[in-house]
N, C-alpha and C positions, 0 to 999 in steps of 0.2 A: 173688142170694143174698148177702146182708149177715152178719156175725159178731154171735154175739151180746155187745152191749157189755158185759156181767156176763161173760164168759167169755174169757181171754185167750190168744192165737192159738197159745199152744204145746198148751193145754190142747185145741183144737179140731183141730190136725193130732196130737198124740196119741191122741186118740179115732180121729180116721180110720187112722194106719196099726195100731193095734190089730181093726178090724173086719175080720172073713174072711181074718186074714192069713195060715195054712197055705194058704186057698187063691189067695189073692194070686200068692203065691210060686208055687205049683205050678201055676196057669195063668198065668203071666207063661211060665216055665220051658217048658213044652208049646207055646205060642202063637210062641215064638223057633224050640223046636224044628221044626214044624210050615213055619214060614215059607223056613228055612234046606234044608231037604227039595224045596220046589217050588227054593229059589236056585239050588241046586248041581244039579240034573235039568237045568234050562235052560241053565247055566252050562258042562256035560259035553258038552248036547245041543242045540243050538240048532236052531229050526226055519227058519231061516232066515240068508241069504247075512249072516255078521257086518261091521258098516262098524265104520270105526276113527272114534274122535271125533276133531277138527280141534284143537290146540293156540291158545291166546290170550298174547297180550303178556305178561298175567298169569300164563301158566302159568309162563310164560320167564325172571318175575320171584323166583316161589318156588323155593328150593333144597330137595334133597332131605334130609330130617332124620330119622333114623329113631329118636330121642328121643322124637317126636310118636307113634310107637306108642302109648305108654301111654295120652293121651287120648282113640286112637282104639279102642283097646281098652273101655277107660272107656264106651263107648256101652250097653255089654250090662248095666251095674250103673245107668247114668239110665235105660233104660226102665223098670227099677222101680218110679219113685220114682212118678211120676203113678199106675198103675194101682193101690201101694199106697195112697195117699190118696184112692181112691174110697170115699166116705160110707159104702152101705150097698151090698146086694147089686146090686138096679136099674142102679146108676149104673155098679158093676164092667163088668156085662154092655154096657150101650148103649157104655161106652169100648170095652170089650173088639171089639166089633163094628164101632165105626168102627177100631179100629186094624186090625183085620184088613181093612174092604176098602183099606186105606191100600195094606195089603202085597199083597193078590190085584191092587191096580192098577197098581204095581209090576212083580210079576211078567208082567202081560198087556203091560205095555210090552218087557219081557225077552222074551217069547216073539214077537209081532209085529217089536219093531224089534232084535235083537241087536246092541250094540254090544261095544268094547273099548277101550282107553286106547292109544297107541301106547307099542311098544316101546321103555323107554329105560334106559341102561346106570347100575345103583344099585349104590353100596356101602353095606352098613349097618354096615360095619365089626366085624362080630361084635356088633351090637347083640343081647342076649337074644332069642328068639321071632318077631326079622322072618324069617328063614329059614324059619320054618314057616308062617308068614301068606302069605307069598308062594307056597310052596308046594301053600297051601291053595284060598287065595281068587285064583284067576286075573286078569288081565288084563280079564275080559268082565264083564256084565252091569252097564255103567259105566253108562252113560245112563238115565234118572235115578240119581241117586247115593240110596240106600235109606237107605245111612248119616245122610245128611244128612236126607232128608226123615221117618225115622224122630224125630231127633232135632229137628227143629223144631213137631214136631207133639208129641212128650213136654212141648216147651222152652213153647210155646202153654198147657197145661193146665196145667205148674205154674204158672206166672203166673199162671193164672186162680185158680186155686185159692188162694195165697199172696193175692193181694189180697184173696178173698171174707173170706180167715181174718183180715186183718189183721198179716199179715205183715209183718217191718220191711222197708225198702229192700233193705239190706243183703244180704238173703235172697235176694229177688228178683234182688238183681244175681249173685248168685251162681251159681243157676241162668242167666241168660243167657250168663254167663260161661264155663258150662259146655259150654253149644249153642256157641257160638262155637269154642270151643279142639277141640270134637269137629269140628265144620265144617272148620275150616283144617286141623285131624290127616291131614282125607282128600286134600288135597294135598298136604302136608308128606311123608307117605310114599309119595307117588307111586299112592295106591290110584284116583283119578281126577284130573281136568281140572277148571277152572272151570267149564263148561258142564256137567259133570257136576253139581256142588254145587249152581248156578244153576236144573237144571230139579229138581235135587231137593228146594229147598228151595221152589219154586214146591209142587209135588205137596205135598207135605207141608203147606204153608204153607193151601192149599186144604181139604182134609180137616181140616186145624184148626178152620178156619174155619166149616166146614160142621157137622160136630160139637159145636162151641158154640151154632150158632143154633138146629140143631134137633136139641131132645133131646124126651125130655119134662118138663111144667110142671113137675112135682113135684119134678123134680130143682135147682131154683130160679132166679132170673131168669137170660136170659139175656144173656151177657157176650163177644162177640164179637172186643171192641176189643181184649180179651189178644193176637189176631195182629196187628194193626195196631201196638201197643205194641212189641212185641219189634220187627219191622219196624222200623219208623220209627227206635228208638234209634238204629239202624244203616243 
């Protein structure tokens, strides 16, 4: 898919987050809710004996910052962005459906391998809302990290998208910048381990991948190297 050269790239991501977008929003909204439903079932109830994930040099080397909350929060307002910049209805739906087996793959790892992060002693010094986070979102369902692989598979299609549009660098950096600071958010506050991040940006990175090459024609050429792209920077 090339931008049309008579047409300049604000005009053309205009166009898209204007089409379908009450229902953008309210299936984006549904589809988190939806997925957070199977999280928290497995998360209460695991079907099996939970292992703890093994710590890395790396873990040892990040301190705990409960500052990084915000970006890690921030995750729930970038899965927006890509499903709002789906062209026309077609394209909503085939996202829409690879993101969803992203997340049912996800959850069958949660349900088959139950893991958890080890137990470790945080202050967040009365930082706003980590008391509740922690509260909320337990210890378990570490292994792939959701977070992350959510967010490199969003991080995948705005690149692809921003270059089809002719988007400046700039942009583009922006968005990887963003994958990134959510990525490191999930060890910064202790919500997972490397190994977490690691198989979850593989999962993620995968279904990206897989979702770019095959969609359908009409949805226009197909552009793969957006996963390799963001990779490789890094």
């Amino acid at each position: 898919m090339h931008p049309n050269p008579r047409q300049p790239w604000t005009h053309e991501l205009g166009q898209r987050l204007r089409v379908h977008q009450p229902l953008k929003i309210v299936g984006t909204t549904v589809w988190i809710w939806i997925f957070f439903v199977g999280y928290f079932h497995l998360l209460r109830n695991p079907m099996r004996p939970v292992m703890e994930m093994p710590l890395t040099v790396i873990d040892a080397w990040i301190p705990f910052q409960p500052v990084w909350l915000i970006p890690y929060l921030s995750l729930w307002v970038y899965v927006g962005i890509a499903p709002g910049l789906q062209r026309n209805f077609r394209e909503l739906v085939v996202y829409g459906l690879w993101s969803g087996a992203l997340c049912l793959a996800g959850l069958a790892f949660f349900a088959l391998w139950p893991t958890r992060i080890p137990l470790q002693p945080m202050d967040a010094g009365g930082f706003p809302g980590f008391a509740l986070l922690r509260g909320i979102d337990a210890a378990g369902n570490a292994c792939p990290s959701m977070h992350v692989a959510i967010a490199i598979f969003t991080a995948c299609w705005i690149e692809h998208i921003f270059k089809s549009a002719g988007a400046p660098l700039l942009l583009r950096a922006v968005n990887i910048a963003w994958f990134l600071a959510i990525t490191y958010s999930t060890l910064a506050t202790g919500q997972h381990v490397v190994l977490d991040a690691v198989s979850g940006a593989l999962l993620g990175g995968v279904f990206a991948w897989a979702s770019l090459r095959w969609r359908p024609s009409s949805m226009g050429a197909v552009e793969p190297g957006a996963v390799v792209a963001i990779i490789d920077r890094h």
